[in-house]
C-alpha positions, 0 to 999 in steps of 0.5 A: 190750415191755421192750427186754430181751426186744428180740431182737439184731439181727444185722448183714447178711450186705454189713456184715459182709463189709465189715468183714471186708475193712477188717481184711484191707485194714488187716493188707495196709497194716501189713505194707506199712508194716512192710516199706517201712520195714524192707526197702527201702533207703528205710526203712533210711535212716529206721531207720537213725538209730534203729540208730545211737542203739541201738548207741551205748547198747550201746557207751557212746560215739558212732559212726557208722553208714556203712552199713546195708541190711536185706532179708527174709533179708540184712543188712548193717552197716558202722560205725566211732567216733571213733578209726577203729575199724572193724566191718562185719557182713555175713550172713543169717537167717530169722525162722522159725524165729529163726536167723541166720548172718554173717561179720564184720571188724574193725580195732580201736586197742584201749587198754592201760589205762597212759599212754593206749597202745593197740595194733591189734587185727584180728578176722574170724570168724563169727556163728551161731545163734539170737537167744538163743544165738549162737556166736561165733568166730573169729581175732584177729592181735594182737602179731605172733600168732594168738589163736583165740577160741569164745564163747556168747552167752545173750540177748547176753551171755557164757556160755562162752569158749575162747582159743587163743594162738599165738606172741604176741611178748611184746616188742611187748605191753611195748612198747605198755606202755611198760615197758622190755624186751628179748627174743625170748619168745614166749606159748602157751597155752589157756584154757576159762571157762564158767559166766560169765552164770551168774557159777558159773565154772569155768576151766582154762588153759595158758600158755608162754612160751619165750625163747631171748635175753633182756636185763635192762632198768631197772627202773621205779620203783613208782608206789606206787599201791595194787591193790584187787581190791574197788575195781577190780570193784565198782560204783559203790555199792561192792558186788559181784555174788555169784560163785563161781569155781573155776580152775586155771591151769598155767605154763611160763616160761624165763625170769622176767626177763621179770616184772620190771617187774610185780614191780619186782625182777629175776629170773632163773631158768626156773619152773613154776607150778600154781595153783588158785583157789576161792571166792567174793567173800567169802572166795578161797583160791589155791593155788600149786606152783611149781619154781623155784631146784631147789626146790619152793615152796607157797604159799597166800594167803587173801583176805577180800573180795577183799583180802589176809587171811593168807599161807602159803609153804613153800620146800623143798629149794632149791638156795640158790646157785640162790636168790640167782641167782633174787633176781639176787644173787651167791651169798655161800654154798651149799647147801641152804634148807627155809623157811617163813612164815605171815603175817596181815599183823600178825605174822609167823613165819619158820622158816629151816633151812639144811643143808650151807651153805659160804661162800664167801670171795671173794664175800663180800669183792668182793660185801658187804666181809666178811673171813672163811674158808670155812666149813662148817656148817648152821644153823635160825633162828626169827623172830617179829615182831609191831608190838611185839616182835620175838624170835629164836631158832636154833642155828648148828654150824659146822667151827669152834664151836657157837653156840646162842642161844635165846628172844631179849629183844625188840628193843627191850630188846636196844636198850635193854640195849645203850645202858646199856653205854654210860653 
């Protein structure tokens, strides 16, 4: 008989017990395995290594991992790096279903990027939520301050944020800068950022800065290094992740003399500032309303791929007394300024209208050696300056004469014009 039409011999009823049982023995000794080398403070110690080279990947530097104890529903993990900082996470969780909820300390030597400075960062908060979506919250003491903070986590990474502000002693953040300064101004504010992970943002915030005391300090020179927000955010391929963003930012400030180091130019004057800021990595358009000098002040500023492409300010109805106490200058004339500049970064337009101007004599003989008596009068100038040319046009009525010019030669003509005089 062919040994196709063999039937199957079924193994006995003993065999198949038998293999039953080796599955099960097998299944009991790998969850005994799993768990010594999970769960017991022996196999801690064994994975614990393992931990320790999975943290150091995340972070990008060595640490150490001074403690570390895992139970069926308990952890704990103590570690720290080179420089002393220091994070310990202690908390529970269940594995089904996935959720987890700790508590967390840390004692940070954050750097501040210029002349290796840092300063002491303290965070203590809580972790809640599932593996994939976790809540992370808590309170930073930094600067003599509090900063509250609420962040999602999607699969580890940042999704949305929320940051509180609340009496941050600007002094101590210049100190740790390094730049000269001196004042008694405090920082408030709040600020709301979702749609990070999703690189769709979307951000609104706040800020004030209120100061009772301040002093002018010197102002540091430029180091003359140019800022590229492409260079500072691409990788090292030189490309960007597609993003969108969309942003409105208020500020209150009473004195702007506490910018002057990051402008290198003093100023003084108390603003308001309401700014938005749309677009995506190819081309952004920022919008600003600031009140400053009695006046309003628009401006628009266009960057194509991140880099500054055309600009656009408007200054109207300005105090110009006001304006030359802004530029820390004496004030040579009075009244009032409407002004506009449109930019490309290869030409240029400046329109000027000055409306119920006096001079004022005495300052302008102590402040810039000029003789002259006080003169009333309004004026408009227009300029137009490209790498080539450069013309100028306006008109000029004063208590004492009209002065018209109109449709200027080049400068370099005028120059030129001058010089055959004297030959």
């Amino acid at each position: 008989m062919d040994t196709a039409d063999k039937p199957l011999i079924e193994p006995a009823h003993s065999d198949r017990i038998r293999i039953i049982t080796l599955v099960i023995l097998i299944v009991i000794a790998l969850i005994i395995s799993i768990y010594t080398l999970l769960f017991t403070p022996w196999g801690n110690r064994q994975i614990a290594p393992v931990i320790q080279k999975q943290i150091e990947s995340v972070l990008g530097q060595p640490v150490t991992l001074t403690s570390f104890s895992l139970t069926l529903n308990h952890f704990e993990i103590t570690l720290r790096d080179k420089v002393s900082n220091h994070a310990r996470i202690v908390g529970n969780y269940v594995l089904f279903p996935p959720q987890i909820n700790a508590r967390y300390t840390t004692n940070l030597s954050v750097p501040a990027g210029i002349k290796s400075a840092s300063f002491p960062l303290n965070l203590n908060g809580s972790l809640k939520g599932t593996y994939h979506h976790l809540t992370l919250e808590g309170v930073a003491d930094v600067f003599h301050g509090v900063a509250d903070y609420n962040t999602t986590l999607l699969f580890a990474t940042p999704s949305t944020l929320t940051l509180t502000l609340r009496g941050i002693h600007y002094q101590e953040l210049m100190d740790v800068l390094q730049y000269p300064h001196e004042s008694d101004t405090t920082l408030n504010g709040n600020l709301t950022i979702s749609g990070i992970q999703q690189r769709d943002i979307n951000a609104s915030g706040k800020l004030i800065a209120t100061t009772h005391t301040f002093k002018p300090s010197p102002i540091m020179e430029d180091d003359n290094e140019s800022f590229d927000f492409w260079s500072l955010l691409a990788d090292k391929n030189g490309k960007i992740k597609p993003f969108t963003i969309n942003a409105k930012i208020k500020a209150q400030v009473d004195e702007l003399g506490i910018v002057e180091q990051f402008v290198s130019y003093p100023l003084r004057t108390s603003a308001s500032l309401n700014a938005t800021l749309q677009g995506s990595q190819h081309q952004l358009l920022l919008n600003a309303h600031a009140k400053a000098a009695k006046g309003d002040i628009d401006t628009q500023l266009t960057l194509h791929k991140l880099r500054p492409n055309k600009l656009q300010l408007q200054i109207k109805h300005a105090d110009i007394h006001s304006l030359f106490t802004l530029l820390s200058l004496p004030a040579p004339i009075t009244g009032m300024l409407n002004a506009s500049v449109n930019l490309d970064f290869s030409n240029a337009t400046l329109s000027l209208a000055i409306q119920k101007a006096q001079t004022q004599s005495a300052i302008l003989k102590r402040d810039y050696s000029i003789t002259q008596p006080d003169i009333t009068f309004d004026s408009s100038i227009k300029l137009i300056l490209s790498p080539k040319e450069r013309h100028y046009s306006g008109t000029f009525t004063s208590d004492l004469r009209n002065i018209p010019f109109e449709a200027s030669p080049s400068h370099d003509k005028m120059l030129q014009e001058l010089l055959d005089k004297f030959h």
